[in-house]
DRENPA-3360 file (N, C-alpha, C; in nm, 2 decimals, always signed):
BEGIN
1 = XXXXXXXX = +0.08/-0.12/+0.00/+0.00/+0.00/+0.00/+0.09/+0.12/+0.00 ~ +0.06/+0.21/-0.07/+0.11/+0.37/-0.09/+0.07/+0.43/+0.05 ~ +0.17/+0.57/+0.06/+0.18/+0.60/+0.15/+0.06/+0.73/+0.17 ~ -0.03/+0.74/+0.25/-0.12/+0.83/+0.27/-0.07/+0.93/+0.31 ~ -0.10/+1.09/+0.27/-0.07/+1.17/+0.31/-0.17/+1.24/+0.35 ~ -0.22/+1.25/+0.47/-0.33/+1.34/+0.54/-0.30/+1.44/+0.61 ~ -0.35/+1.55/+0.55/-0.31/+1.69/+0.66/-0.41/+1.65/+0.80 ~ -0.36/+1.75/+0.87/-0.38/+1.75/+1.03/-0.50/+1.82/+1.04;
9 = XXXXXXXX = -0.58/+1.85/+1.13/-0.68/+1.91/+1.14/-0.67/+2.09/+1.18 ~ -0.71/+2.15/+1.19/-0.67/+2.34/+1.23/-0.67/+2.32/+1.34 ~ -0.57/+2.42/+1.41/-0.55/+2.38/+1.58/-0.68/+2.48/+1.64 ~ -0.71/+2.58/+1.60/-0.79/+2.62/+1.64/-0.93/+2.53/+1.65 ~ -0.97/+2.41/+1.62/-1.09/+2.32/+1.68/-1.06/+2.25/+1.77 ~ -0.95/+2.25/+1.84/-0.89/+2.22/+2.00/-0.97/+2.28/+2.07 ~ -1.06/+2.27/+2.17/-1.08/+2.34/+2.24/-1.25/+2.37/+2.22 ~ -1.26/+2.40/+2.12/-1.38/+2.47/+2.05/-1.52/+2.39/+2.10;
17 = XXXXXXXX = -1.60/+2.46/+2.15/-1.78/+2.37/+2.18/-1.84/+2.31/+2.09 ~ -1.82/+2.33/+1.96/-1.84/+2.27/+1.87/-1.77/+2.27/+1.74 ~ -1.74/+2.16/+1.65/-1.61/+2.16/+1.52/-1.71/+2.04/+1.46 ~ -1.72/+2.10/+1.31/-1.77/+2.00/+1.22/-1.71/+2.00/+1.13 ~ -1.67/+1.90/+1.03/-1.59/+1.87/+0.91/-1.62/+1.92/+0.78 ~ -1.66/+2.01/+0.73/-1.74/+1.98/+0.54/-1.68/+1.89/+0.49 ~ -1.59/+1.88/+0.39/-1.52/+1.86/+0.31/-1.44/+1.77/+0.33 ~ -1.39/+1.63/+0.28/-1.26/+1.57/+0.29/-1.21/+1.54/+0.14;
25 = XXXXXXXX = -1.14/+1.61/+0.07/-1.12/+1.56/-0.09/-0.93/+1.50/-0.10 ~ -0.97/+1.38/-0.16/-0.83/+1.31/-0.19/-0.85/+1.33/-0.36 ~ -0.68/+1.28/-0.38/-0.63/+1.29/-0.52/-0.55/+1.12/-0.48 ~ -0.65/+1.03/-0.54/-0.61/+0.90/-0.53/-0.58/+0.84/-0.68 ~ -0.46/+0.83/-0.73/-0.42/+0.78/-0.86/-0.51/+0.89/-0.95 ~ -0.45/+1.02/-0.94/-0.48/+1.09/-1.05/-0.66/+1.16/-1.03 ~ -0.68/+1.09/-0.94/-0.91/+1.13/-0.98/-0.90/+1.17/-0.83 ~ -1.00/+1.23/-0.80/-1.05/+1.28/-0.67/-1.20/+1.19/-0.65;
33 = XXXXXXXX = -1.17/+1.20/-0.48/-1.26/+1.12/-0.41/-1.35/+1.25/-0.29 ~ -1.44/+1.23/-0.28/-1.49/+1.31/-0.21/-1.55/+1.25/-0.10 ~ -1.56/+1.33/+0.05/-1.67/+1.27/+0.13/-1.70/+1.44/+0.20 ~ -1.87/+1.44/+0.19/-1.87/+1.61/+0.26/-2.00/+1.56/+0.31 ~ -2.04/+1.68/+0.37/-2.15/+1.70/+0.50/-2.21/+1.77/+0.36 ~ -2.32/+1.72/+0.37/-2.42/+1.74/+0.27/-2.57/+1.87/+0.29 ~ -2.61/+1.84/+0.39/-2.74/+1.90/+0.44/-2.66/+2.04/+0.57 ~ -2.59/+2.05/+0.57/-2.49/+2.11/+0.65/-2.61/+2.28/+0.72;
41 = XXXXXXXX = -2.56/+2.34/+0.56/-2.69/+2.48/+0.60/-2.78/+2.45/+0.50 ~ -2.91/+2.52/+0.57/-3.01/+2.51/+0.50/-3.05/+2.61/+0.36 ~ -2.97/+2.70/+0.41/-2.98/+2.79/+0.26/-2.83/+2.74/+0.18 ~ -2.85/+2.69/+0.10/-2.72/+2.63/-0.02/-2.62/+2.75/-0.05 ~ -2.68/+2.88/-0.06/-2.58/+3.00/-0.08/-2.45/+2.99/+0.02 ~ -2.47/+2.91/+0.15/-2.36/+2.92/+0.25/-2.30/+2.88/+0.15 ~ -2.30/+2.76/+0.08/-2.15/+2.66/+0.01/-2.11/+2.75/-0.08 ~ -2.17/+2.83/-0.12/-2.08/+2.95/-0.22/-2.02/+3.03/-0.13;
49 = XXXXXXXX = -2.04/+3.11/-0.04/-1.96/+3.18/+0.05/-1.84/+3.08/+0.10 ~ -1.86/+2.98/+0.12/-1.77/+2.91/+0.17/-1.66/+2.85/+0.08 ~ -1.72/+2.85/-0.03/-1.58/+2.78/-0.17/-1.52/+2.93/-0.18 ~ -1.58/+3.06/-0.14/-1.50/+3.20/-0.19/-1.41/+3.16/-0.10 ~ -1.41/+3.18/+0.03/-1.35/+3.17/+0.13/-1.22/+3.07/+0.16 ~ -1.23/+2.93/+0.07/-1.15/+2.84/+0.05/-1.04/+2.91/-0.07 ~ -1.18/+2.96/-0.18/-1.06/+3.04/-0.29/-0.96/+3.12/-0.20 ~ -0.99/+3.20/-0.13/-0.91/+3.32/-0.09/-0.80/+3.25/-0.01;
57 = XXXXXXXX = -0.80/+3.13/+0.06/-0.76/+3.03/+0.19/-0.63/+2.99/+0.05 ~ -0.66/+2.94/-0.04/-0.57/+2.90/-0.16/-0.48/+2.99/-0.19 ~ -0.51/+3.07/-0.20/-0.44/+3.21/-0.29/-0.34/+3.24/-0.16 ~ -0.38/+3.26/-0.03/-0.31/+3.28/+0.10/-0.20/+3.19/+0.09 ~ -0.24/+3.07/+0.06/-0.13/+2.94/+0.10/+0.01/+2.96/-0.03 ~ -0.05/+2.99/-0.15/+0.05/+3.02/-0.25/+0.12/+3.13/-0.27 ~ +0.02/+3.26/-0.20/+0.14/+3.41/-0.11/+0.23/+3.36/-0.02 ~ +0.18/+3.24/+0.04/+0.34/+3.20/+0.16/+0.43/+3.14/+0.11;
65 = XXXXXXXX = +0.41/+3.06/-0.02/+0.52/+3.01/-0.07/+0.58/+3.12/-0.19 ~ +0.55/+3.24/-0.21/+0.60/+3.33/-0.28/+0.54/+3.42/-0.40 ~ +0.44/+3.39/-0.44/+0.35/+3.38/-0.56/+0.24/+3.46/-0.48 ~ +0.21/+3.58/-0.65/+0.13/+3.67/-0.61/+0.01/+3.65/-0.53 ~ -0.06/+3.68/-0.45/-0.18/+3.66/-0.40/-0.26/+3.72/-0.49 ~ -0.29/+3.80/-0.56/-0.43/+3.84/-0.63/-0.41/+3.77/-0.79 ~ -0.26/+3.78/-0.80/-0.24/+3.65/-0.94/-0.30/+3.53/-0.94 ~ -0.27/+3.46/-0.80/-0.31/+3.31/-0.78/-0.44/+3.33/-0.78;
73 = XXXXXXXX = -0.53/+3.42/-0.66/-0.71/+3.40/-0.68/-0.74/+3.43/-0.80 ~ -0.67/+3.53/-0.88/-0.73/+3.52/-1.05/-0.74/+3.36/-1.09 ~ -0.64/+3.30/-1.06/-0.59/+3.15/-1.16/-0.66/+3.07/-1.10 ~ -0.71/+3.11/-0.98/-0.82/+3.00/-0.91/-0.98/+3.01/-0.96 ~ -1.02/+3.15/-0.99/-1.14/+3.18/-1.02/-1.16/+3.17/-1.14 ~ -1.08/+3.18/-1.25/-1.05/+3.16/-1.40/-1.07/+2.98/-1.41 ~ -1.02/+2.89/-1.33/-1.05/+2.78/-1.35/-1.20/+2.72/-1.29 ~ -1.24/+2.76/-1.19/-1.37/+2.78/-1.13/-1.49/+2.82/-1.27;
81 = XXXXXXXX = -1.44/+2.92/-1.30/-1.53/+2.93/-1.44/-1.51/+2.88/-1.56 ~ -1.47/+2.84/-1.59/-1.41/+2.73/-1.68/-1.45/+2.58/-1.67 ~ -1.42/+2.55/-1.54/-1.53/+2.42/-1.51/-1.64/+2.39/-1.48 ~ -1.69/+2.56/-1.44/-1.87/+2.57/-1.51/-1.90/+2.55/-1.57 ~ -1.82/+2.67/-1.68/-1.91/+2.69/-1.83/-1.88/+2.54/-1.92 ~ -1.74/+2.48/-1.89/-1.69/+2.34/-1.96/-1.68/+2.22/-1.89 ~ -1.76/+2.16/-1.85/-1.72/+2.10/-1.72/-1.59/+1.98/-1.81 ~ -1.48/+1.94/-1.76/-1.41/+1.79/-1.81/-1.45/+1.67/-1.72;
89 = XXXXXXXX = -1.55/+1.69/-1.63/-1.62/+1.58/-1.58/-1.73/+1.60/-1.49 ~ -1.85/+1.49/-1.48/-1.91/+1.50/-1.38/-1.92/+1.44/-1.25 ~ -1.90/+1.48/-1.14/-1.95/+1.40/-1.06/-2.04/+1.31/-1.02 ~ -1.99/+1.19/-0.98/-2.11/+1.11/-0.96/-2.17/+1.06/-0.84 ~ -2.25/+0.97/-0.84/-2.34/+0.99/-0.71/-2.20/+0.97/-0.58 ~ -2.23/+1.01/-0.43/-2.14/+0.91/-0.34/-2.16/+0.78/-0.30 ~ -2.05/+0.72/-0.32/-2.00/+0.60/-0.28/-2.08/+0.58/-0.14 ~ -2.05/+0.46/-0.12/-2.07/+0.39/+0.01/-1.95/+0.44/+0.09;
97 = XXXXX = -1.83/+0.48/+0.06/-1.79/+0.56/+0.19/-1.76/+0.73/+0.20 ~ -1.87/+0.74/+0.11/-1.83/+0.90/+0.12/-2.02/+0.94/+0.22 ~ -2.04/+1.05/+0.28/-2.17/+1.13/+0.26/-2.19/+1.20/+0.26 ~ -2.34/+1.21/+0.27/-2.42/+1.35/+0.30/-2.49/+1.40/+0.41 ~ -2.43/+1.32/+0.52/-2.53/+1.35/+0.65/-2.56/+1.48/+0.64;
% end
């Protein structure tokens, strides 16, 4: 078996009264796998506020390694719409170990 590489959790949910997960996405042989909290908020606009906020979280992580911050959120949002308007795949239903609680 290949070696898994899992990031750690934010230290800031140490401690916290309450921490819930959205999101867990792997890149297993080239494809991505997904498992997310599905029903999470009731108005679906949160998950758009919340993919900006990952955009912005991205663009952060590649200013630390040197690289423009408002270049990279361009190159993030440019691809974002691009896989709207063109999608190169669809997702398909979840697996037995992914969900939607």
């Amino acid at each position: 078996m290949s070696e898994i590489q899992e990031l750690a959790p934010p230290h800031s949910i140490h401690g916290a009264s309450h921490a819930t997960e959205l999101v867990r996405i792997w890149i297993v042989d080239g494809n991505q796998h997904i498992s997310i909290t599905g029903n999470l908020w009731k108005d679906l606009a949160a998950w758009g506020l919340m993919l900006v906020d990952l955009a912005k979280h991205v663009a952060n992580a590649y200013a630390a390694q040197g690289q423009d911050r408002d270049a990279a959120l361009n190159r993030v949002l440019a691809g974002f719409r691009a896989e709207m308007e063109m999608p190169t795949d669809e997702p398909g239903p979840l697996g037995p170990t992914e969900s939607s609680e």
